[in-house]
MARMIGU-297154 format. One line per field, with one value per residue (C-alpha): residue in one letter; x, y, z. Coordinates in nm, 3 decimals. Example, Ala and Ser with C-alpha at 12.3 -4.5 7.8 and 13.67 -1.06 7.14 Angstrom:
BEGIN
residuo = (A, S) $
px = (1.230, 1.367) $
py = (-0.450, -0.106) $
pz = (0.780, 0.714) $
//
This chain:
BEGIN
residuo = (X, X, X, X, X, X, X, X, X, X, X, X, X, X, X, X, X, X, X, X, X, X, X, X, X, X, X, X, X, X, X, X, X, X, X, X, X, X, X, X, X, X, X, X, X, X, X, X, X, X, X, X, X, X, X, X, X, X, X, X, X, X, X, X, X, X, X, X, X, X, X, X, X, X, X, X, X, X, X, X, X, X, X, X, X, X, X, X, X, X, X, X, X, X, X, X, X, X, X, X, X, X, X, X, X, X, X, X, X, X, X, X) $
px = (-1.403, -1.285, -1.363, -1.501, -1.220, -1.464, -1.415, -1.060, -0.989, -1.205, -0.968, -0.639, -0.811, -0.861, -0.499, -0.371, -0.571, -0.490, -0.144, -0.195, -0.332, -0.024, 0.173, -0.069, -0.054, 0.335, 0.341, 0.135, 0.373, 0.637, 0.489, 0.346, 0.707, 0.802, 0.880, 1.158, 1.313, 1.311, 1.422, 1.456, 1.377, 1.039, 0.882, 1.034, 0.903, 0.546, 0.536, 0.720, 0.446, 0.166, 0.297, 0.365, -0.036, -0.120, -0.018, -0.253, -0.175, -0.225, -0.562, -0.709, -0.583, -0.535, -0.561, -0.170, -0.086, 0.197, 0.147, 0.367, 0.711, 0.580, 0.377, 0.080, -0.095, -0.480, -0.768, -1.082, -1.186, -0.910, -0.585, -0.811, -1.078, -0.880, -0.527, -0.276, 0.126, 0.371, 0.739, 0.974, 0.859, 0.529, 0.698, 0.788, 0.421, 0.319, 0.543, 0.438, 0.072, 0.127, 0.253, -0.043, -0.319, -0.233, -0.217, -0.468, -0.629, -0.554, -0.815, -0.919, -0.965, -0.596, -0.397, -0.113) $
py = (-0.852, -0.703, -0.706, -0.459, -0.214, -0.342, -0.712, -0.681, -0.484, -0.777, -1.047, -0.809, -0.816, -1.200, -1.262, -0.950, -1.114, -1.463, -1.342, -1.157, -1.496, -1.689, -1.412, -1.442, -1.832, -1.792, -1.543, -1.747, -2.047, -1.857, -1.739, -1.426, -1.258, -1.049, -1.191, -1.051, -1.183, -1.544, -1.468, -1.088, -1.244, -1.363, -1.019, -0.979, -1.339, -1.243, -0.897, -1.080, -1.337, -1.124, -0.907, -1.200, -1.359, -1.007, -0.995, -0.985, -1.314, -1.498, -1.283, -1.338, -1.660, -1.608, -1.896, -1.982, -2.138, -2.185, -1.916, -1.966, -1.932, -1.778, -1.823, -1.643, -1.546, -1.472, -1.318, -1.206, -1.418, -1.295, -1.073, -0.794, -0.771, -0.942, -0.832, -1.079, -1.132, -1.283, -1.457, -1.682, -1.890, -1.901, -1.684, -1.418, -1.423, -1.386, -1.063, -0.930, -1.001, -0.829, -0.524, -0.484, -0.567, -0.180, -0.027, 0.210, 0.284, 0.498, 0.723, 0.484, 0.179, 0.044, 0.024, 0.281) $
pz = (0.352, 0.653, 1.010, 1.222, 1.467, 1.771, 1.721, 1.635, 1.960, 2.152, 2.001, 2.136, 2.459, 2.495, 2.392, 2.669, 2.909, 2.852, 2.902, 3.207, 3.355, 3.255, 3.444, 3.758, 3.728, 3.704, 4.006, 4.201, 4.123, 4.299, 4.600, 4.453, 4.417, 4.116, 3.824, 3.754, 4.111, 3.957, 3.634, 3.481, 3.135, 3.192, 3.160, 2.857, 2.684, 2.832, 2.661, 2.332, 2.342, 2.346, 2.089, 1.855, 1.924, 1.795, 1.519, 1.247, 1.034, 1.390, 1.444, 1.113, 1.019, 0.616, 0.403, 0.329, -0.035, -0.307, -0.579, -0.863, -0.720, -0.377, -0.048, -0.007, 0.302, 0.169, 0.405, 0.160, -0.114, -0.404, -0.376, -0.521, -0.250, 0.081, 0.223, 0.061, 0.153, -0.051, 0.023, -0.018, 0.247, 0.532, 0.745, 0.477, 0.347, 0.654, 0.733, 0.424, 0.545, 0.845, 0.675, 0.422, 0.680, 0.843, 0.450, 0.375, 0.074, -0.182, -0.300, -0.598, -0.357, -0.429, -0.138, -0.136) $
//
């Protein structure tokens, strides 16, 4: 189960757009000056923000679950035929997730 590059691109779009607005809405709040005049750190939390509601565990939403003695992060319907993440904790799993959603596949279908 995966999902298409063109619909994953659209839902990196929405959330870079939806960003952009809170940075017009936040300009506009302060008489249309920079940013950075009010506060040189706000750049920085918009681009942080974006790139975090990119990321693919936020994108995808995987199922999250206690396996044995770890969290896992599950998008497909098993470990064998989704992307799967494991840790010590949500965030961890999620990481992990993260890390094997950009894995390719080896030549026998197992990711390398």
């Amino acid at each position: 189960m995966s999902i298409p590059d063109w619909a994953a691109q659209s839902m990196v779009n929405s959330v870079s757009a939806a960003a952009n607005n809170v940075a017009q809405h936040l300009m506009s709040s302060c008489g249309g000056s920079l940013l950075a005049d009010h506060h040189p750190r706000i750049n920085e939390a918009i681009t942080i923000i974006t790139q975090d509601l990119t990321e693919p565990h936020v994108l995808m939403k995987p199922k999250m679950f206690i396996d044995g003695n770890k969290w896992c992060a599950l998008y497909g319907e098993n470990i064998h035929d989704g992307v799967a993440g494991f840790g010590d904790s949500p965030d961890l799993a999620c990481d992990d997730f993260n890390a094997n959603w950009y894995k390719k596949l080896s030549p026998k279908g197992v990711p390398a």
